[in-house]
VOBA-371256 format. One line per 10 residues: number of its first residue (from 1); their letters; for each residue y, x, z of N, C-alpha, C. Coordinates in Angstrom, 1 decimal, padded with zeros to 4 digits, always signed. Each point is the difference from the previous one (the first is absolute). Layout:
REM residues N
NUM) a) Y X Z Y X Z Y X Z  ...
REM end
This chain:
REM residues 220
1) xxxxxxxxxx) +021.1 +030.1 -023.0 -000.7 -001.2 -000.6 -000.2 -001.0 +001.1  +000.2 -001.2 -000.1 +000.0 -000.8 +000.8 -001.4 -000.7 +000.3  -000.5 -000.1 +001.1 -001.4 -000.6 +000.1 +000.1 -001.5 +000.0  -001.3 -000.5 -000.7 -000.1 -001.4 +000.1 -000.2 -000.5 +001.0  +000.4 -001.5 +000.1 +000.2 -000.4 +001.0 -001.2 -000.9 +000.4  -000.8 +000.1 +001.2 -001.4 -001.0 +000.0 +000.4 -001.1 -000.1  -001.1 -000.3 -000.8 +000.3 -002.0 -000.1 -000.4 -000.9 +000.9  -000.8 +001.0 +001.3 +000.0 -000.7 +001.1 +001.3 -000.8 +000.8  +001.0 +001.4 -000.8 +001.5 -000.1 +000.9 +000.9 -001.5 -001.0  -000.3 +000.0 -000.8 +000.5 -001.2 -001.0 +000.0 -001.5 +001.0
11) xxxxxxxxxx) +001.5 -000.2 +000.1 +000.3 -001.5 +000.1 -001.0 -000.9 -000.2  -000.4 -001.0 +000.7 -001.0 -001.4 -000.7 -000.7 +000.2 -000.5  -000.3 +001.0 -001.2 -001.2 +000.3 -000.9 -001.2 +001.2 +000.6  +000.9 +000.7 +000.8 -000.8 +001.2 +000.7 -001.0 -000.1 +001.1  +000.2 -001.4 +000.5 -001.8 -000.1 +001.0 -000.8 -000.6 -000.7  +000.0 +000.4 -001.7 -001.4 -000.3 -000.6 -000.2 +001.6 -000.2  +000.4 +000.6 +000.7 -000.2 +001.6 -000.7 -000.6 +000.8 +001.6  +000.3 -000.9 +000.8 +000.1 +000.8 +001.8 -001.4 -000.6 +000.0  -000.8 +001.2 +000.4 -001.3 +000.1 +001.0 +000.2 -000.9 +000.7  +000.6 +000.0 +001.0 +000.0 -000.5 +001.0 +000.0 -001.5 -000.5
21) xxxxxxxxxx) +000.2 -000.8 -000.9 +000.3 -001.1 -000.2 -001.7 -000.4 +000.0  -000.5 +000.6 -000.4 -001.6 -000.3 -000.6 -000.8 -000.5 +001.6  +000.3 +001.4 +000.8 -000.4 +000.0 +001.2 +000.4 -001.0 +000.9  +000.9 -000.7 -000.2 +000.6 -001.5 +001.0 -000.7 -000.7 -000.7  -000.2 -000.2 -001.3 -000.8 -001.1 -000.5 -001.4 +000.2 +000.3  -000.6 +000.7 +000.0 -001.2 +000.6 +000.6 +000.1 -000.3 +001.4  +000.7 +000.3 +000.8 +000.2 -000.5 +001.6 -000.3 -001.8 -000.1  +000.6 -000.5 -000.9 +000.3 -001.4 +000.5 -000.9 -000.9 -000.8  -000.8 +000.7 -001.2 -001.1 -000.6 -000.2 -001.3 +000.0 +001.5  -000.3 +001.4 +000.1 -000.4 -000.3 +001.6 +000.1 -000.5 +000.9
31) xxxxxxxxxx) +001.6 -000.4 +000.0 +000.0 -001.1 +001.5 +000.2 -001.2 -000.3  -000.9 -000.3 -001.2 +000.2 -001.3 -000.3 -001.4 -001.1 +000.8  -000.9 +001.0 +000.3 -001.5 -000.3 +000.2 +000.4 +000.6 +001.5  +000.4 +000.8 +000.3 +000.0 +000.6 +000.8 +000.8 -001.0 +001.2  +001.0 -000.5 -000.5 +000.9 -001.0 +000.8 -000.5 -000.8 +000.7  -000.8 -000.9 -001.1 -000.6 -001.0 +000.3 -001.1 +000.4 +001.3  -000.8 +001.0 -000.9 -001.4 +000.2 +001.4 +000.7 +000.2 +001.1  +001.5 +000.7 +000.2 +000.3 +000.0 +001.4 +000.6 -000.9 +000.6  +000.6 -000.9 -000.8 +000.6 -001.4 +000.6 -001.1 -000.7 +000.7  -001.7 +000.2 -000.6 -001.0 -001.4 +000.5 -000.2 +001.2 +001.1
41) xxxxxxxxxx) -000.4 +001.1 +000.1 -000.5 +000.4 +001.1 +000.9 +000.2 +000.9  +001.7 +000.6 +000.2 +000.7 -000.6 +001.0 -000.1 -001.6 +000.6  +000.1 -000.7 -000.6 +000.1 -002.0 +000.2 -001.5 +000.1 +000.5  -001.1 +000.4 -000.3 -001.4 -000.3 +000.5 +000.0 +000.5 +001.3  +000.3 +001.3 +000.0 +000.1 +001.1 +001.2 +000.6 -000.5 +001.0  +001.5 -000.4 -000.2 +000.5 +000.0 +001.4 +000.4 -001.3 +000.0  -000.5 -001.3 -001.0 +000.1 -001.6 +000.5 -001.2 +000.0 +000.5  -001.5 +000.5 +000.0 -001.0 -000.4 +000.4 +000.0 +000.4 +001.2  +000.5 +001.4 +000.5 -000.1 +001.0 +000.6 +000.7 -000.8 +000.8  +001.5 -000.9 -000.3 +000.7 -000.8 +001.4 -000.7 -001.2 +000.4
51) xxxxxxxxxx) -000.7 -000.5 -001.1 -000.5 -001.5 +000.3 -001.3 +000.4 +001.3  -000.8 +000.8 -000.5 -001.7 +000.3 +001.1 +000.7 +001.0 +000.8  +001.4 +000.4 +000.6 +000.0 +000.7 +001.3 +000.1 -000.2 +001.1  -000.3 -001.6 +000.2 -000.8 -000.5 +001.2 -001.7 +000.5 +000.0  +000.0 +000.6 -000.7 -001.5 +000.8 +000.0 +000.1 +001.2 -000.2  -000.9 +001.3 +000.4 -000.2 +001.2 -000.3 +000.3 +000.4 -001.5  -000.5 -000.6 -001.0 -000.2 -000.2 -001.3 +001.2 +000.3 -000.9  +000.9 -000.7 +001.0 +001.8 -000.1 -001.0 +000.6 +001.2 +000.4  -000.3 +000.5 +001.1 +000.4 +001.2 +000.2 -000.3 +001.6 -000.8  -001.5 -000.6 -000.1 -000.5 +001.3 -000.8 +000.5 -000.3 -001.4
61) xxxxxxxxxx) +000.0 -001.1 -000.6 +000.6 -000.3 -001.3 +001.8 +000.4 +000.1  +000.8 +000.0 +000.9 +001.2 +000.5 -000.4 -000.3 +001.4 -000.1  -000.4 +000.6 +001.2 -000.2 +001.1 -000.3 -000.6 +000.8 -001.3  -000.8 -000.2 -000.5 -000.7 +000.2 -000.9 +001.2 -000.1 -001.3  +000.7 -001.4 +000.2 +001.2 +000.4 -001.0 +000.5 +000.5 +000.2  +000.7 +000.9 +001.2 +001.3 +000.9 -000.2 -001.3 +001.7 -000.2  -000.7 +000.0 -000.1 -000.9 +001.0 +000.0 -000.2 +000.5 -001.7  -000.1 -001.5 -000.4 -000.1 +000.1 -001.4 +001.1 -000.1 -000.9  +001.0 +000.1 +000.7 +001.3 -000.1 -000.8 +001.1 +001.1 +000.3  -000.7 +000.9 +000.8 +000.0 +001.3 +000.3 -000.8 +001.1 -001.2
71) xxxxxxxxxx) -001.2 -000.4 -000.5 -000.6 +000.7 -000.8 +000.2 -000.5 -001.4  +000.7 -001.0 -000.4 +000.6 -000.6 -001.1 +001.1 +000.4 +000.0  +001.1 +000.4 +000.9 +001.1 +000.2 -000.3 -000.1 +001.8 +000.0  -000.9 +000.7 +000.0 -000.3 +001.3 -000.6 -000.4 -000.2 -001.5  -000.5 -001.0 -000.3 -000.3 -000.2 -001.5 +001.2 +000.2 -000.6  +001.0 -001.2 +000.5 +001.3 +000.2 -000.1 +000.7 +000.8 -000.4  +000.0 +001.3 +001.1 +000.6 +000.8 +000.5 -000.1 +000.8 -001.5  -001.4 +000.5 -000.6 -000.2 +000.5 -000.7 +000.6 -000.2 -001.4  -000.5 -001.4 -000.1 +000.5 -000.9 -001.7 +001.4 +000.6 +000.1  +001.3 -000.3 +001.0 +001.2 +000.1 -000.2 +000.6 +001.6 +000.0
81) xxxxxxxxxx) -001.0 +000.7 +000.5 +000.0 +001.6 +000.1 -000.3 -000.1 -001.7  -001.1 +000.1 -001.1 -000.3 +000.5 -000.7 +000.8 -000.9 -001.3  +000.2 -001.4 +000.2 +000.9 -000.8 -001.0 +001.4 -000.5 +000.1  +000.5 +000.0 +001.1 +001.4 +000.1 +000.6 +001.2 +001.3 -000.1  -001.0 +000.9 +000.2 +000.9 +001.3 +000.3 +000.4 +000.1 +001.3  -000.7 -000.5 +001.4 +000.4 -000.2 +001.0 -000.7 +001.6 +001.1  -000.3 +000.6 +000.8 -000.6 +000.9 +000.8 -000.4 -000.6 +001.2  -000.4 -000.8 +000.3 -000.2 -000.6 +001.1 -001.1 +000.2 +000.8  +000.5 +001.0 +001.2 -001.5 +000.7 +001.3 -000.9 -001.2 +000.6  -000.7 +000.3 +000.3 -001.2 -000.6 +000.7 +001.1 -000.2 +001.4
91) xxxxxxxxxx) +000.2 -001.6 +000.4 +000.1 +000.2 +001.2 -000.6 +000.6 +001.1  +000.5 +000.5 +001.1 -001.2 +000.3 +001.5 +000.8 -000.2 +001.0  +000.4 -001.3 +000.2 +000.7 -000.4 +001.2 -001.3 -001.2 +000.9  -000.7 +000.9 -000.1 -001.2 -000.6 +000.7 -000.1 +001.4 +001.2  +000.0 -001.3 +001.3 +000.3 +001.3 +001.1 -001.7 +000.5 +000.5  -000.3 +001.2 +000.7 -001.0 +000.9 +000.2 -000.7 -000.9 +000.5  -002.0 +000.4 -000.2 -000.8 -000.9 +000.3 -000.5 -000.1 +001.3  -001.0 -000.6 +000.5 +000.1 -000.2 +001.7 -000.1 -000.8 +000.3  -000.7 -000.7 +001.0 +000.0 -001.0 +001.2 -000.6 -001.1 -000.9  -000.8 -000.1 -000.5 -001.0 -000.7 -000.2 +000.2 -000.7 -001.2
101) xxxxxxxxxx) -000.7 -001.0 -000.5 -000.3 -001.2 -000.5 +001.4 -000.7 -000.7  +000.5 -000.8 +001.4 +001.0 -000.7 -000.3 +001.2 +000.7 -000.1  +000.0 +001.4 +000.8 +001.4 +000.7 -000.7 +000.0 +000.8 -001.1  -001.5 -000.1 -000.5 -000.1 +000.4 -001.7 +001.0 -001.4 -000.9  -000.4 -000.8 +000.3 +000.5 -002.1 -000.6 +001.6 +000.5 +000.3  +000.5 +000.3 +000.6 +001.7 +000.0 +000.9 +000.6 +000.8 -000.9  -000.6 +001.1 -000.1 +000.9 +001.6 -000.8 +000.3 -000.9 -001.1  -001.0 -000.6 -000.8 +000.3 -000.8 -001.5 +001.0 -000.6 +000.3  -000.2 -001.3 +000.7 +001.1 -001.1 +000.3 +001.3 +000.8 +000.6  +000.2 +000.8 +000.3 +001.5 +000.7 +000.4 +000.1 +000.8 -001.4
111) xxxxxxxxxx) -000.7 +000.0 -000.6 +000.7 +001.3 -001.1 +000.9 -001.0 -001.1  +001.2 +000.9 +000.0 +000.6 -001.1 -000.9 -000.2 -000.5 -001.7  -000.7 +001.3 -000.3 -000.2 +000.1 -001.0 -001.8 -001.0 -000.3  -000.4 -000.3 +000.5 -001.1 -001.4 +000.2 +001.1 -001.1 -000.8  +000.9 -000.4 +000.7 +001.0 -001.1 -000.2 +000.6 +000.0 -001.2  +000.3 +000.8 -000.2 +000.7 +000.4 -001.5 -000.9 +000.2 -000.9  -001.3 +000.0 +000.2 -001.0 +000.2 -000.9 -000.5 -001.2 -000.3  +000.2 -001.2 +000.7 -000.2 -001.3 +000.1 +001.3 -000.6 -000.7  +001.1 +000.4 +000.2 +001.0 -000.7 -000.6 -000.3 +000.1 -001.8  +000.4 +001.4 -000.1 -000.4 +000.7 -001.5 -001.0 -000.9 -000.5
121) xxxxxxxxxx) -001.1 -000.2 +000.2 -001.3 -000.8 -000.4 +000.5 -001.4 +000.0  +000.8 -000.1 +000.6 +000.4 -001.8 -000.1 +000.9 +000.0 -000.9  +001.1 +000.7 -000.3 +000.8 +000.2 -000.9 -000.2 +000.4 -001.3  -001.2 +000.4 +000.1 -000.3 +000.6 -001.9 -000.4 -001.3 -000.2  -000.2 -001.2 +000.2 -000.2 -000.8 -000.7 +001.1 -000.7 -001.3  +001.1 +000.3 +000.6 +001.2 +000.0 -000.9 +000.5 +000.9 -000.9  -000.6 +000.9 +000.1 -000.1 +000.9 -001.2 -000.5 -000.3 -000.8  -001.3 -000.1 +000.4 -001.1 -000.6 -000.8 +000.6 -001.4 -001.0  +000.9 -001.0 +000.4 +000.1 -001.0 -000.2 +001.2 +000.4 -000.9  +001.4 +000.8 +000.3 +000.9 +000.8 -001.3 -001.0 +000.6 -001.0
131) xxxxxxxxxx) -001.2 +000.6 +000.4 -000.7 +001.1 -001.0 -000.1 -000.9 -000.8  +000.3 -001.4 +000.0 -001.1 -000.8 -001.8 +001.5 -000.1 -001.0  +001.2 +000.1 +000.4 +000.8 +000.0 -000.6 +000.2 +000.8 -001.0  -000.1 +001.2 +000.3 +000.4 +001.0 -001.3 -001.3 +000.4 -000.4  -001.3 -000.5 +000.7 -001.6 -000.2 -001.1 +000.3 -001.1 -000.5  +000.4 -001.1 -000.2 +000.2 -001.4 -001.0 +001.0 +000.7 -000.6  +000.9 +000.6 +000.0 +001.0 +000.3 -000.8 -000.9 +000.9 -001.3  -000.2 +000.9 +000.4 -000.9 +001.2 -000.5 -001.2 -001.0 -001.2  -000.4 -000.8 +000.9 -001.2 -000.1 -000.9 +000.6 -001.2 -000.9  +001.2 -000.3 -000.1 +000.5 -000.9 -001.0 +000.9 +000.7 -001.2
141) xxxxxxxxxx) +000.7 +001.1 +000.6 +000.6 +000.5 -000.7 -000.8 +001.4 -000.7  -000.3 +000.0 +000.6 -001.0 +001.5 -001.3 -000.4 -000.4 -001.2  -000.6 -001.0 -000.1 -000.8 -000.7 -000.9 +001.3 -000.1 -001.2  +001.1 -000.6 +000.9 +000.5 -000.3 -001.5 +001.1 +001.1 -000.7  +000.1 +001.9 +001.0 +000.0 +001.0 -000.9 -000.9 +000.4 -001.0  -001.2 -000.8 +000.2 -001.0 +000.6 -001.3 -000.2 -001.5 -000.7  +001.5 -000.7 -000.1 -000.6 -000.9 -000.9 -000.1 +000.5 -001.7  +000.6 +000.6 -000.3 +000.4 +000.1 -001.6 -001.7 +001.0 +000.1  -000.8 +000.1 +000.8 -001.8 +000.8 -000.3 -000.7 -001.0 +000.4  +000.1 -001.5 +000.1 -000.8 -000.9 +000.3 +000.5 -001.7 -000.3
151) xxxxxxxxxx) +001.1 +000.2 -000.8 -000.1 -001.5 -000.4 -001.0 -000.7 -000.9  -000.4 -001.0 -000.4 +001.0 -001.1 +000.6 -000.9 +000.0 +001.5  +000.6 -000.3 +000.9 -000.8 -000.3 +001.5 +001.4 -001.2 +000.4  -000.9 -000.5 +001.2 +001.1 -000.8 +000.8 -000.3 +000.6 +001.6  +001.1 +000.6 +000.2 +000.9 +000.2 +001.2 +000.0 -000.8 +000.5  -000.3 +000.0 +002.0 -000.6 -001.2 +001.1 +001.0 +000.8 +001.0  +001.3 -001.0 +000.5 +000.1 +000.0 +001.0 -000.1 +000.0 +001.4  -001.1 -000.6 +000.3 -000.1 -001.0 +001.1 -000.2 -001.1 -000.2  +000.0 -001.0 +000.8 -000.1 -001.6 -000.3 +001.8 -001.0 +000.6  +000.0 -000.5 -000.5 +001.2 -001.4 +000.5 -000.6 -001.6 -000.3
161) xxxxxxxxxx) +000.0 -000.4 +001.8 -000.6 -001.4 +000.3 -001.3 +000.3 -000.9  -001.1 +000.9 +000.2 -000.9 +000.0 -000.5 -000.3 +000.2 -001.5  +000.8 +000.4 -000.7 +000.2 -000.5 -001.3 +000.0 +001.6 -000.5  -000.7 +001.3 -000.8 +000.3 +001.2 -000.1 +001.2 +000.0 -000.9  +001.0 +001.5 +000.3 +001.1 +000.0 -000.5 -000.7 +001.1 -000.9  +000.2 -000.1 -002.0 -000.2 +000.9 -000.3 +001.2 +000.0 -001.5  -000.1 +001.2 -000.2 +001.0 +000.5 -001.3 -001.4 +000.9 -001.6  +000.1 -001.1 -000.5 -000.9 +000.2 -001.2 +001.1 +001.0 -000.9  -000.5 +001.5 -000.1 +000.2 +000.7 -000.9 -000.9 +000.2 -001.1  +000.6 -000.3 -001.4 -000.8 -000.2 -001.0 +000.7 +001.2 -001.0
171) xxxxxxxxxx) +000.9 +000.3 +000.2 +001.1 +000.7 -001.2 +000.5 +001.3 +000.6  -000.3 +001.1 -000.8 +001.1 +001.1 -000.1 +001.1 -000.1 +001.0  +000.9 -000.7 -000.6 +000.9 -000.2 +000.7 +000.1 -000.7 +001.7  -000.5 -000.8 -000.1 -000.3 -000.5 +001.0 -000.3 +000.9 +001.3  -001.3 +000.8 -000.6 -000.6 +001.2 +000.8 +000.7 +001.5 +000.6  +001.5 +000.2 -001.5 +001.0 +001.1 +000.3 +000.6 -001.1 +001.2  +000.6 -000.7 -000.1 +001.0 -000.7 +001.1 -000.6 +000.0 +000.8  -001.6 -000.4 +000.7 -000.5 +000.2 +001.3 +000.0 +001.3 +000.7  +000.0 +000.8 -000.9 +000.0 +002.2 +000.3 +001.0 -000.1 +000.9  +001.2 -000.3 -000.3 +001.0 +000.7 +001.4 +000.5 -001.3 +001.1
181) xxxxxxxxxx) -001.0 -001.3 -000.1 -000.3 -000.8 +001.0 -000.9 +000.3 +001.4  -000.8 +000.5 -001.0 -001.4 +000.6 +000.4 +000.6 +001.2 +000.7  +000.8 +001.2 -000.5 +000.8 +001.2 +000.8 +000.4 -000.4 +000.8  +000.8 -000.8 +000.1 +000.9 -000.3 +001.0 -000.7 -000.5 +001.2  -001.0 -001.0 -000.3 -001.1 -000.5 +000.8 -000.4 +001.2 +000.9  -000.6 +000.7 -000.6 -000.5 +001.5 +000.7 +000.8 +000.8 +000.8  +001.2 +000.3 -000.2 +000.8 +000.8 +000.8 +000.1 -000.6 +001.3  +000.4 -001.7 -000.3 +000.6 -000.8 +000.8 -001.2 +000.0 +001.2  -001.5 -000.2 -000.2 -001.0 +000.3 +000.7 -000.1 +001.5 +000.8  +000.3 +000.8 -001.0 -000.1 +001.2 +001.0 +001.2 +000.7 +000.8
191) xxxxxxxxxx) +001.0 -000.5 -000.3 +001.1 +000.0 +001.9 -000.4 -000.8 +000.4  -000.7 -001.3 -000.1 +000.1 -001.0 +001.1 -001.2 +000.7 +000.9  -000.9 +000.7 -001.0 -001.5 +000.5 +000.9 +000.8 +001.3 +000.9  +001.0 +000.9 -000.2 +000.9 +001.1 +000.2 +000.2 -000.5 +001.3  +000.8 -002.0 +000.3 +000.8 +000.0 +000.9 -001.1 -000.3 +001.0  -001.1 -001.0 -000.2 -000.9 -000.2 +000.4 -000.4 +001.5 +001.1  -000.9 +000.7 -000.9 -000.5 +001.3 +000.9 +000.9 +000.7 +000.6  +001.6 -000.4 -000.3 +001.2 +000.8 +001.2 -000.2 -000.6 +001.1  +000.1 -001.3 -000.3 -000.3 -000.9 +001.6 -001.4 +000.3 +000.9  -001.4 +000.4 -001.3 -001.1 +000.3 +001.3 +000.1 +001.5 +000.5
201) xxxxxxxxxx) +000.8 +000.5 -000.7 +000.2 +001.6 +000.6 +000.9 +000.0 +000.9  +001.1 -000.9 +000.5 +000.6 +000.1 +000.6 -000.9 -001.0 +001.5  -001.0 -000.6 -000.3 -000.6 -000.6 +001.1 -001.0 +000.6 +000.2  -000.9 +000.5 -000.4 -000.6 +001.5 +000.3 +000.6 +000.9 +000.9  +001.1 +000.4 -000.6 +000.7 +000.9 +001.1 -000.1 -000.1 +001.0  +000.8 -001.7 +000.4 +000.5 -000.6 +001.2 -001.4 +000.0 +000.9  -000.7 -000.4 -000.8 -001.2 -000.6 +000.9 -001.7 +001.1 +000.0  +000.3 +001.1 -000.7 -001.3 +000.6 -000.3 +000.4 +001.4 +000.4  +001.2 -000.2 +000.3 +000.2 +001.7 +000.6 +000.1 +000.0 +001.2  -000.6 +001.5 +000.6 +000.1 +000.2 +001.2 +001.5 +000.2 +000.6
211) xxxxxxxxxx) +000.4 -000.9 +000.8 +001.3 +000.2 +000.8 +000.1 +000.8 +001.1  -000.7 +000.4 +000.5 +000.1 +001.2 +000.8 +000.7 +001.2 -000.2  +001.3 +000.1 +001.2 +000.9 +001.1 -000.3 -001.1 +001.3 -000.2  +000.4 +000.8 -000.3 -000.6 +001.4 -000.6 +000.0 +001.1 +001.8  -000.5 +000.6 +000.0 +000.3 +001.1 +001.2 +001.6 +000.6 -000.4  -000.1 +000.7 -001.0 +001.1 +000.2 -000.5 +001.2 -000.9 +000.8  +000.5 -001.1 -000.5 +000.8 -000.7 +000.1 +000.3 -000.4 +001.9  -001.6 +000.4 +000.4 +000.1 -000.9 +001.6 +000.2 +000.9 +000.7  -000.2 +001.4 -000.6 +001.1 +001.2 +000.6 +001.3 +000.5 -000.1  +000.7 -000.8 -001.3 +001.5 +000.2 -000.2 +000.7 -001.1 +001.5
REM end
């Protein structure tokens, strides 16, 4: 007897069926807020941080941003661990402690993964800024699979030159024809959210994993 086939595995229609589809949408509603707070606190951090480092002040302020964008990019680390499907270890290419003060400040600034934890943070902002795509998609198109359980309503695009775009559903009919506009809407939202979170999982990787050859490897 032949087993059925998951409808995860189904062509086009099957990442309304895949977990994992839920969870990239879930990833990129979070880095929609999340983008932004890291865009003002990198630009605050290390524009203020360069302008006052003719003074003590600008220096503790970069610092403090690569410090804190070290402990953000473990927030990171995690979101993309539990909604990505990613495994990504705790860096520790932070070398042994010792000699004071300022070669506590040094270990950070040579670790490479400080750097990449700053980049990552500057770069989710564009995620953040794809994430509204397949949420505007989403939140225009759902509505009108459940039109034939809520007409008459009028459907809101957006605006043009200020002016709202909308489609007044008053009829049966009207409401069946918006059903597989409205489908299609939806699907089309969730690959785009699909290709989206391939791109932050694949910049996660790049930038949130520890690069350090393995012992293993630095013995072959």
């Amino acid at each position: 007897m032949a087993s059925l086939r998951p409808l995860s595995t189904l062509p086009v229609i099957g990442v309304a069926a895949d977990s994992r589809t839920y969870r990239h949408l879930l990833y990129l509603l979070i880095a929609v807020p999340l983008g932004f707070v890291y865009s003002v606190l990198v630009t605050v951090g290390v524009g203020f941080g360069l302008v006052l480092s003719v003074v003590l002040v600008g220096f503790a302020l970069l610092f403090a941003t690569l410090i804190g964008a070290r402990l953000l990019a473990g927030v990171e680390r995690s979101l993309a661990n539990a909604l990505l499907g990613t495994d990504l270890p705790r860096p520790d290419d932070l070398s042994d402690g010792g000699g004071g003060t300022l070669a506590g400040l040094r270990r950070y600034v040579d670790a490479p993964s400080t750097w990449r934890s700053l980049g990552f943070l500057s770069l989710k902002f564009w995620v953040a800024l794809l994430a509204f795509a397949p949420v505007f998609l989403l939140a225009n198109a759902f509505p009108l699979v459940t039109a034939p359980l809520r007409y008459p309503y009028a459907a809101e695009f957006g605006e043009v030159n200020g002016e709202p775009v909308t489609w007044s559903i008053d009829t049966l009919p009207e409401a069946l024809i918006a059903v597989p506009l409205g489908v299609v809407g939806v699907l089309v939202a969730l690959h785009v959210a699909n290709a989206i979170a391939y791109a932050a999982r694949r910049m996660a990787v790049a930038l949130l994993c520890d690069r350090r050859p393995s012992a293993a490897s630095e013995a072959a």
